[in-house]
C-alpha positions in Angstrom: 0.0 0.0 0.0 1.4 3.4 -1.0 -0.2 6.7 -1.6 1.0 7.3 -5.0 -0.7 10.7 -5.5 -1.3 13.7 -3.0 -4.3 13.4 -1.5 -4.4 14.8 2.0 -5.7 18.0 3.1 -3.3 20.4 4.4 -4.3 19.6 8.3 -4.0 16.0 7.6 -1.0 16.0 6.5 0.4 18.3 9.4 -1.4 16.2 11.6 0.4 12.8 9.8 3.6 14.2 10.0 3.6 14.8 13.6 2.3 11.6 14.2 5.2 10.3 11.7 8.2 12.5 13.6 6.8 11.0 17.0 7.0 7.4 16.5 10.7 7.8 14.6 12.2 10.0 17.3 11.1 7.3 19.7 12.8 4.8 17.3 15.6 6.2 17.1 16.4 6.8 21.0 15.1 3.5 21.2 17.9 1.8 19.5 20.9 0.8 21.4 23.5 2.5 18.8 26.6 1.4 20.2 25.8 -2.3 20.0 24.2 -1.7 16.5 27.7 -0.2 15.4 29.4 -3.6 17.2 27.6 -5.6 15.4 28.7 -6.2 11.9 25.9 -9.1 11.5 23.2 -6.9 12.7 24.4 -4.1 10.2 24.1 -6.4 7.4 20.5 -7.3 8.2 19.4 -3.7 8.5 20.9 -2.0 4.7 20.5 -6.0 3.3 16.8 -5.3 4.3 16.0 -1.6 3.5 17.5 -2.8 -0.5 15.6 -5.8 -0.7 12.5 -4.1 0.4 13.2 -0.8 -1.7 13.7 -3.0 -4.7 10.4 -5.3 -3.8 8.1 -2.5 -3.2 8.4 -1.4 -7.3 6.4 -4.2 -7.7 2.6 -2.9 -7.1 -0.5 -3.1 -8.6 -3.1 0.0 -8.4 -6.7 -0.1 -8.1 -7.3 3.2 -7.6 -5.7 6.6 -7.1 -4.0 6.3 -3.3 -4.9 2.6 -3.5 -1.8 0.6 -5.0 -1.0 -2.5 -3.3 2.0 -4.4 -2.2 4.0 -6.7 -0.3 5.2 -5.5 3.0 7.8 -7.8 4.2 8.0 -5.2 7.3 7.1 -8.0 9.8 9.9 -10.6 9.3 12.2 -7.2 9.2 10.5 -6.1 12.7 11.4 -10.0 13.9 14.6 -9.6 12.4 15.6 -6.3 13.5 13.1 -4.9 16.5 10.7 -2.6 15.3 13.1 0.2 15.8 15.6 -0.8 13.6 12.6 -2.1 11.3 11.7 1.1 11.2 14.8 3.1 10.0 15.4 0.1 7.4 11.9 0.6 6.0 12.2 4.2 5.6 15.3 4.1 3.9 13.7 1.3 2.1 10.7 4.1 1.1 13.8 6.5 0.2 14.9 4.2 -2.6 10.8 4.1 -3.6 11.1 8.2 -3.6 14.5 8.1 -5.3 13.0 5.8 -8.1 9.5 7.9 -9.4 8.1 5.5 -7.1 6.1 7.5 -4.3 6.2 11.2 -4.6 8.3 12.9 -1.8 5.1 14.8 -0.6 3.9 11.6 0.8 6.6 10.4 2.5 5.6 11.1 5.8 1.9 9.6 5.2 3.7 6.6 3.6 6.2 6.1 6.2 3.5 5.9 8.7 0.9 3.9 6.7 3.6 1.2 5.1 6.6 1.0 7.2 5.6 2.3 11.1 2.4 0.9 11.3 3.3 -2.9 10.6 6.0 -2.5 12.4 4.6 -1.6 16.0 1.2 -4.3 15.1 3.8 -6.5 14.7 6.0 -5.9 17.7 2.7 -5.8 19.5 1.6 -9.1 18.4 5.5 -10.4 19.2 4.9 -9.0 22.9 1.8 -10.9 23.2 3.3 -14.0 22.5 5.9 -14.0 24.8 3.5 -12.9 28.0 1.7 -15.8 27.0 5.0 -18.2 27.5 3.9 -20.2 24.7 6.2 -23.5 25.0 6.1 -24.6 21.4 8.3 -22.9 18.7 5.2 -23.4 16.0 3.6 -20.3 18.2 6.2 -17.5 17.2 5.9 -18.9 13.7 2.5 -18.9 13.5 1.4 -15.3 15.6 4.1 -13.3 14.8 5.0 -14.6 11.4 1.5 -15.5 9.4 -1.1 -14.7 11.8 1.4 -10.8 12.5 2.2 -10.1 8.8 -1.3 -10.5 7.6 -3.0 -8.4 10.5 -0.4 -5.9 10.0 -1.4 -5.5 6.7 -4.9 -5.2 7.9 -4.1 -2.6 10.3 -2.5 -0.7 7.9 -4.9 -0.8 5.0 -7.7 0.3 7.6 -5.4 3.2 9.0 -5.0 4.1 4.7 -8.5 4.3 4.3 -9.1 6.2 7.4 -6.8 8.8 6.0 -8.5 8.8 2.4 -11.8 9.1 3.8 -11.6 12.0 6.2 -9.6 13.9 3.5 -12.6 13.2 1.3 -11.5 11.6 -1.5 -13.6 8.7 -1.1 -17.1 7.7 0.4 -17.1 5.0 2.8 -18.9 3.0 0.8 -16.4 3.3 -2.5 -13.5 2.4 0.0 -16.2 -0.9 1.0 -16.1 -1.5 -2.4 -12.9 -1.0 -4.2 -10.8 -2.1 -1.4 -11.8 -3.6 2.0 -14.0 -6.4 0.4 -10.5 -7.3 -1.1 -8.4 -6.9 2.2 -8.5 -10.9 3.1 -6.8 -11.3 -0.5 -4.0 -8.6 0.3 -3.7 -10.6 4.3 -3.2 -14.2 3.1 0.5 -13.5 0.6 1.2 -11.3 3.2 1.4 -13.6 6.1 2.5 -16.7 3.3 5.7 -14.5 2.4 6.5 -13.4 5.9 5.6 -16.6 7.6 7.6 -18.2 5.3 11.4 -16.7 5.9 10.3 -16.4 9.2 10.0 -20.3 9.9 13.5 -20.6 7.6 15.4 -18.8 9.7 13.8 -20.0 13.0 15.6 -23.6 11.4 18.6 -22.4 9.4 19.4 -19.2 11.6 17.6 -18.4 14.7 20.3 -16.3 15.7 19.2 -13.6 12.9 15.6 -13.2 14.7 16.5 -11.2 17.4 13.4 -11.0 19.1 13.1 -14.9 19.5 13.7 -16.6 23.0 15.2 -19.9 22.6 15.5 -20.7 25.5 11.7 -20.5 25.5 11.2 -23.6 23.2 13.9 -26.1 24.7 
């Protein structure tokens, strides 16, 4: 999902770049900087996934103006990464988007929030969940925060796009109904396939990438 086209109203998009500023000011003091610089692994997760997602997201379909779809890949990043460092790797992902003709740079604050920020913290949120519950079987952290997180991330977000388009008024509930959220289970199940997929890969070929995972958890 990426709002190709301007179509806030000047307060909403004040309003959407506060909201966007917030959340990555808390990222970014969030992130234990001198352990990420340590870290030479960690460091080749975060640019190996902001060009892998800038290069995935020029593949989109549009149904409408402000309603182009694609894959988010932002929850295996947020399991990969934390959903701070998810965060900074999917805006720089969005940079290569602006740097391309992709997304205008307008948006990039309403498309930060919408494609990258929002995921990221449903995702971490789900993540939290599962681990207060002390689930006992590793098939649990695949299954919430890989399928079951991506595709209500992408949920989330859609909902939280619409939002946005409809108080701006540039579209009546109903066409939104129509031309989008009737197709919202189809954009949630490759969602959760892709990301539920490299998630349960390297949960058995590199569990030491996913840093929010707790092995000790499942012995």
């Amino acid at each position: 999902m990426g709002m190709t086209d301007n179509l806030l109203s000047t307060s909403q998009w004040i309003v959407t770049f506060l909201v966007f500023a917030l959340i990555l000011v808390r990222a970014v003091r969030s992130i234990d900087w001198q352990g990420f610089r340590k870290d030479n692994a960690l460091q080749h997760a975060f640019f190996g996934a902001a060009v892998v997602l800038g290069f995935l997201w020029q593949l989109r379909a549009g149904i409408s103006p402000g309603l182009s779809i694609h894959v988010f890949g932002i929850t295996v990043i947020t399991l990969m990464l934390g959903w701070a460092l998810a965060v900074l790797s999917g805006l720089l992902a969005l940079v290569i988007t602006v740097i391309t003709g992709r997304e205008p740079l307008l948006m990039f604050a309403a498309n930060g929030l919408v494609t990258v920020m929002v995921p990221a913290l449903v995702s971490h949120g789900i993540m939290v969940w599962e681990r207060r519950r002390n689930f006992r079987n590793f098939f649990a952290y695949i299954f919430f925060c890989g399928f079951f997180g991506a595709g209500i991330s992408v949920a989330v977000a859609g909902t939280v796009m619409c939002l946005m388009l409809w108080t701006s008024g540039v579209y009546e509930f109903q066409e939104l109904i129509h031309e989008y959220f009737r197709y919202l289970p189809l954009f949630m199940i490759p969602e959760g396939f892709v990301n539920g997929t490299f998630v349960t890969g390297l949960m058995v070929f590199h569990p030491d990438r996913l840093t929010t995972l707790d092995q000790r958890r499942y012995r």
